[in-house]
C-alpha positions in Angstrom: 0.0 0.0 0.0 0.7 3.3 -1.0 2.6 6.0 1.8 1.8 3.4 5.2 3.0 0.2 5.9 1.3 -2.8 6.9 3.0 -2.7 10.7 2.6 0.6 11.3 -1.1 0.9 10.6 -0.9 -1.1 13.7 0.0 1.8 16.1 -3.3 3.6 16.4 -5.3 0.6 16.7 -2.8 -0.5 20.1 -3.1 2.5 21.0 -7.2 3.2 20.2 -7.7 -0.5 21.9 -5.2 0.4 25.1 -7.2 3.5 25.7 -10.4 2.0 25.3 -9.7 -0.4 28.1 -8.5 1.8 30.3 -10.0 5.2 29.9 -13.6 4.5 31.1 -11.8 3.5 34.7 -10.9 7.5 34.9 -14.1 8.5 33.2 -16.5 6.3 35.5 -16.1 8.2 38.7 -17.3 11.4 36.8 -20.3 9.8 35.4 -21.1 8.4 39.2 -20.1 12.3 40.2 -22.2 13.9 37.2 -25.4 11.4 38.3 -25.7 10.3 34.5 -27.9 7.2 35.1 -30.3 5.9 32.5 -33.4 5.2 34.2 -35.4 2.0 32.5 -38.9 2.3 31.2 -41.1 0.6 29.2 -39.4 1.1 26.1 -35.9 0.3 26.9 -33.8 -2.5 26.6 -32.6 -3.0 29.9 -34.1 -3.5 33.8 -31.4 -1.6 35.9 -30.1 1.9 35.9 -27.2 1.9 34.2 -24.6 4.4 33.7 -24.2 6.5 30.2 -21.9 8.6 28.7 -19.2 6.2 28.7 -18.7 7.1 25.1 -16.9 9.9 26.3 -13.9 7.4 26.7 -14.6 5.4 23.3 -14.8 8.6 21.4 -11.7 9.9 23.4 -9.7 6.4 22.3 -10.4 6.8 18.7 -9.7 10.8 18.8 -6.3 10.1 20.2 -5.9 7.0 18.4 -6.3 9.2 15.2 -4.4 12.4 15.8 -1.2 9.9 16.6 -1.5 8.5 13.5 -1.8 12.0 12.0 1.2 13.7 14.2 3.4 10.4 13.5 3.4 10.8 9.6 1.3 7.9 8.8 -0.8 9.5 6.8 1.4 12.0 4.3 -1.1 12.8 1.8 -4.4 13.8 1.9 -3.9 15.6 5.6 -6.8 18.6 5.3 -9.2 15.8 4.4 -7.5 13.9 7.4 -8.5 17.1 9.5 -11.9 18.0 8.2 -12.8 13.9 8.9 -11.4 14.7 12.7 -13.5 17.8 13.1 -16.4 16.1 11.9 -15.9 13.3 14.9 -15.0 15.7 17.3 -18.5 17.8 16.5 -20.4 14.9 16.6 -18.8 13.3 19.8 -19.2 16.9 21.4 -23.3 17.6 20.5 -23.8 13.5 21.7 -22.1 14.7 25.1 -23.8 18.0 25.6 -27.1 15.8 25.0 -26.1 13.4 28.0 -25.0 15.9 30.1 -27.6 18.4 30.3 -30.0 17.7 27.3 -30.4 19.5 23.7 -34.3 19.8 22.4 -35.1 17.8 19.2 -34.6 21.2 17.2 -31.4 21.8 18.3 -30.1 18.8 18.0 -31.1 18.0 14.3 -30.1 21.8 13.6 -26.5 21.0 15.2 -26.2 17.4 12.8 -27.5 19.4 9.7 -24.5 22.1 10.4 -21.8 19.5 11.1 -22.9 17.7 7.6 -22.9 21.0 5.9 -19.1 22.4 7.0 -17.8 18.9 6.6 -19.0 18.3 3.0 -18.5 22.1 1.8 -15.0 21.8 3.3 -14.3 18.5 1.5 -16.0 19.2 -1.6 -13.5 22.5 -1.7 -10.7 20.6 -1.0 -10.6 17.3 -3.2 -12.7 20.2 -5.6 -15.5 18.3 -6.5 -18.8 19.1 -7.9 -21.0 21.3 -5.6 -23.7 18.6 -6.4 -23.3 16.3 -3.9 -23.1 19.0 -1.3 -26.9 18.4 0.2 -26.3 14.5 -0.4 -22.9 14.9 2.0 -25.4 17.1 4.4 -28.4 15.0 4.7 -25.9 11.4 5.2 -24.2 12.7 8.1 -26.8 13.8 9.9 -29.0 11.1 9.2 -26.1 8.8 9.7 -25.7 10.7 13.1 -29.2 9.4 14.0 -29.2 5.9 12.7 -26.8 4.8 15.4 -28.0 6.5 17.6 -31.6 4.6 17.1 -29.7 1.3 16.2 -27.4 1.6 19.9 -30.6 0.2 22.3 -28.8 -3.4 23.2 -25.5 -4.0 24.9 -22.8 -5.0 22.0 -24.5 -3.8 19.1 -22.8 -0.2 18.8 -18.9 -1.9 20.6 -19.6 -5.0 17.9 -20.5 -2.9 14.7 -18.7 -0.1 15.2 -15.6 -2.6 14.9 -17.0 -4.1 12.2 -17.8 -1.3 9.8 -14.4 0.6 11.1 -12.7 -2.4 10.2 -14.2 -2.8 6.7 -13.5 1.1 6.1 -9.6 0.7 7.1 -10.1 -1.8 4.2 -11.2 0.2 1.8 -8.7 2.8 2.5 -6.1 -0.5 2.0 -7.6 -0.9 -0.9 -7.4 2.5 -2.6 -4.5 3.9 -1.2 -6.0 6.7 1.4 -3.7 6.5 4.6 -5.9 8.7 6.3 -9.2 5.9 5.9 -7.0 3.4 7.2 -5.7 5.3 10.1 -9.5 6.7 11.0 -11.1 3.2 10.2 -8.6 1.3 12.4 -8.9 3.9 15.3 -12.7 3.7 15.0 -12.7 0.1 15.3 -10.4 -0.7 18.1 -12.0 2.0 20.2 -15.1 0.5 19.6 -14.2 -3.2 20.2 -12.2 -2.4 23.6 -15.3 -1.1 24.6 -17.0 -4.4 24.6 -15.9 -5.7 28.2 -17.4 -2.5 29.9 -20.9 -3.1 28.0 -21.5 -6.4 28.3 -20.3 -7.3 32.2 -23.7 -8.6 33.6 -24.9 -6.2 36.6 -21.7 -3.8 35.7 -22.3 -2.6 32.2 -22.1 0.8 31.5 -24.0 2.4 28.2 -21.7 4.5 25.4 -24.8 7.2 25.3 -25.3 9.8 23.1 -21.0 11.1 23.6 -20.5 7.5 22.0 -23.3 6.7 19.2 -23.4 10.1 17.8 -19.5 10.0 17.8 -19.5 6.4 15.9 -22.4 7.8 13.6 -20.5 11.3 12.9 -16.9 9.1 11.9 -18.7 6.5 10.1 -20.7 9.4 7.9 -17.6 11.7 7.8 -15.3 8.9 6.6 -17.6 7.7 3.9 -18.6 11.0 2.6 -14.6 11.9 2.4 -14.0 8.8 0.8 -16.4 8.9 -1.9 -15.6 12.3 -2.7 -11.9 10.8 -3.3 -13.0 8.6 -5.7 -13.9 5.6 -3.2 -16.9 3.1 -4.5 -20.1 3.4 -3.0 -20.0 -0.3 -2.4 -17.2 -0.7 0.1 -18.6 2.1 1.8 -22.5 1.6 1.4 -22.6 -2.4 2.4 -21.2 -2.4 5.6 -23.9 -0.1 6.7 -27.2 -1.6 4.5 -28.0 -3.6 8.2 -28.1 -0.5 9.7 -29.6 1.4 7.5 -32.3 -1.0 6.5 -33.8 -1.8 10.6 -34.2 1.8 10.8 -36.0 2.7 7.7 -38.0 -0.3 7.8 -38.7 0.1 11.2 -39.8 3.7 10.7 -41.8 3.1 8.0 -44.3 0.3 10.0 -44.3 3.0 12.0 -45.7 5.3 9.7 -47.7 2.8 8.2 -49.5 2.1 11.8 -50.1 5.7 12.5 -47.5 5.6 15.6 -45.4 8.9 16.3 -42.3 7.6 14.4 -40.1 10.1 15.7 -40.9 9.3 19.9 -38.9 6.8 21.8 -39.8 3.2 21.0 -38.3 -0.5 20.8 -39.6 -1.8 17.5 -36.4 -1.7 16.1 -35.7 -5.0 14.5 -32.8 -6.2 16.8 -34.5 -4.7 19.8 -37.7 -7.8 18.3 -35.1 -10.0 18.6 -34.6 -9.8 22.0 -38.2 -9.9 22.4 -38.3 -13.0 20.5 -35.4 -15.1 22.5 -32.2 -13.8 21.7 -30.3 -12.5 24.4 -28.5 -9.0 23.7 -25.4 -10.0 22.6 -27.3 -12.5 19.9 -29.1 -10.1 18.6 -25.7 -7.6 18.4 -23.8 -10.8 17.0 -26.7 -11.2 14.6 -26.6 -7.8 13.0 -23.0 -8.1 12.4 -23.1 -11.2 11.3 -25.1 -10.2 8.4 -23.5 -7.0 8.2 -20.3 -8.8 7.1 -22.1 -11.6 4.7 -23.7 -8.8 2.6 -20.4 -6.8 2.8 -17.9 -9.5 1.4 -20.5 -10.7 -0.6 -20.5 -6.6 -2.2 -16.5 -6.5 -2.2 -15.7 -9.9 -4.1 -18.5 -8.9 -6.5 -16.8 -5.6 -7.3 -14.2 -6.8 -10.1 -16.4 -9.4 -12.0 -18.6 -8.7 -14.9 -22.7 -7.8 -15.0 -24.0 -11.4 -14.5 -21.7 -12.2 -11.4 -23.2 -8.9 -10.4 -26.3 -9.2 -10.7 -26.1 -12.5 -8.5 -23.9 -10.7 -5.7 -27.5 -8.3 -5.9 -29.7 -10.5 -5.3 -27.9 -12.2 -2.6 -27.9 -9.3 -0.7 -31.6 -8.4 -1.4 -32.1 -11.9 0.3 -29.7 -11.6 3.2 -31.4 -8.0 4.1 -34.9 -9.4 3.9 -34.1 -12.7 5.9 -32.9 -10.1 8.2 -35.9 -7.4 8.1 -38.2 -10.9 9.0 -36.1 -12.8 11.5 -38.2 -11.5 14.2 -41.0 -13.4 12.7 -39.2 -16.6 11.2 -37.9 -17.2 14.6 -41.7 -16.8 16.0 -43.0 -19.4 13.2 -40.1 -21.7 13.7 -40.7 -21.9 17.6 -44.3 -22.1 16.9 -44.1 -25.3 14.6 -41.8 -26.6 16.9 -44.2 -26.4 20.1 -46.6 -28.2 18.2 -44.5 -31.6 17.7 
């Protein structure tokens, strides 16, 4: 690969991983000091309060993890797209805390998303000078991206296990094609993300990444991807690792709609959270979602190089895996019921 070599990519993910582990010890006693406990109700996923905000540490892992890579010389090209990436996940980190510290009405919030997608696509659309086109496209993914994970983050594991899943796939792609700074960010994301598992998953001591941590994961994902496909990345290796995602919510929103519910109140009706409902314990249904999340994404990358036929078959094959997925809920509920009856 092109400017970074394969050990050295290394260093921010030890170091993104290292912090991730250790971190949330110094950032626990502030959440215990700050009294950020998320009180259960009907429509959440878990029976005990529980301490948020934790994400403050994840975000802080990858952030460090990142601007080492960046101060180091890892990443010799491309730096003010490096930088404008960074800024987006330090914006997006930031609004996530100030809405688990002390709260940010709906307005706000979406206001804050829309302006973090619109000076991180005008600022790489200047730099890699790109058409002024895909300006409100660049706008509208990050702060819908922002949200997504947000919604998606409602079992423990889900955000620790995806976020190292897609970051991992992203530090592919930048492999891939060359870009230094989408290895460096992709690997950071993903070790932060992944050392963050043992905190989240400890029965009885589990602490929750809150808004600091999903908003943060949303804002990298959607700042990478944008910066990446404005360089000339495929939408493929950046768009399948995030159809799972992207899929539950808009399906889930739209039986929403469909029903006449409020689609934008609090709710569990995501598909992963029906999961849970159906059998699956949290970390099944956080294994699940990856699990497809990977199938449909090497499925998408091995397709890339052959011709329209292989193509069309890697298409299809994904259409099935995301509509297994979108009626699992309900397979599961048939297949238990046929069994009962034998």
């Amino acid at each position: 690969m092109t400017h970074i070599s394969d050990m050295m990519v290394w260093i921010p993910g030890f170091i993104a991983f290292g912090l991730g582990l250790t971190l949330p010890m110094a950032v626990r006693p502030w959440l215990h000091r700050w009294n950020l406990v998320d009180i259960p109700t009907a429509r959440s996923s878990h029976t005990h309060p529980t301490y948020r905000g934790m994400g403050l540490a994840t975000a802080m892992a990858a952030l460090i993890a990142y601007a080492v890579g960046l101060l180091s010389g890892l990443v010799h090209t491309d730096r003010s797209i490096a930088l404008t990436v960074l800024a987006g996940m330090v914006a997006s980190g930031a609004l996530g805390w100030a809405e688990d510290y002390r709260g940010v009405s709906i307005k706000k919030r979406f206001a804050a998303q829309l302006a973090i997608g619109v000076a991180v696509t005008v600022a790489l659309t200047v730099f890699l000078q790109t058409t002024f086109w895909w300006i409100p496209v660049g706008i509208l993914a990050i702060a819908a991206f922002i949200n997504v994970v947000n919604f998606m983050d409602g079992v423990n594991g889900i955000s620790g296990i995806n976020g190292f899943v897609i970051g991992a796939f992203y530090a592919y792609a930048g492999w891939t094609n060359a870009m230094p700074w989408l290895v460096v960010g992709g690997v950071s994301v993903a070790c932060a993300y992944l050392a963050f598992l043992p905190w989240n998953i400890r029965p009885g001591k589990n602490v929750f990444l809150g808004d600091a941590g999903s908003y943060f994961l949303g804002g990298a994902i959607a700042s990478m991807a944008v910066g990446a496909f404005l360089s000339g990345v495929y939408v493929e290796y950046l768009l399948s690792p995030v159809l799972i995602y992207l899929a539950d919510t808009g399906f889930t929103l739209f039986r929403r709609m469909v029903r006449g519910e409020q689609w934008y109140k609090p709710h569990r009706t995501h598909v992963y959270q029906r999961l849970t409902d159906v059998g699956l314990s949290h970390l099944g249904a956080a294994l699940t979602t990856a699990a497809f999340s990977v199938a449909i994404t090497v499925i998408t990358i091995v397709a890339l190089p052959y011709q329209t036929q292989n193509a069309l078959i890697a298409g299809a094959l994904v259409i099935a895996l995301l509509t297994i997925y979108l009626l699992l809920p309900r397979i599961i509920v048939t297949l238990k019921g046929r069994h009962g009856r034998k």
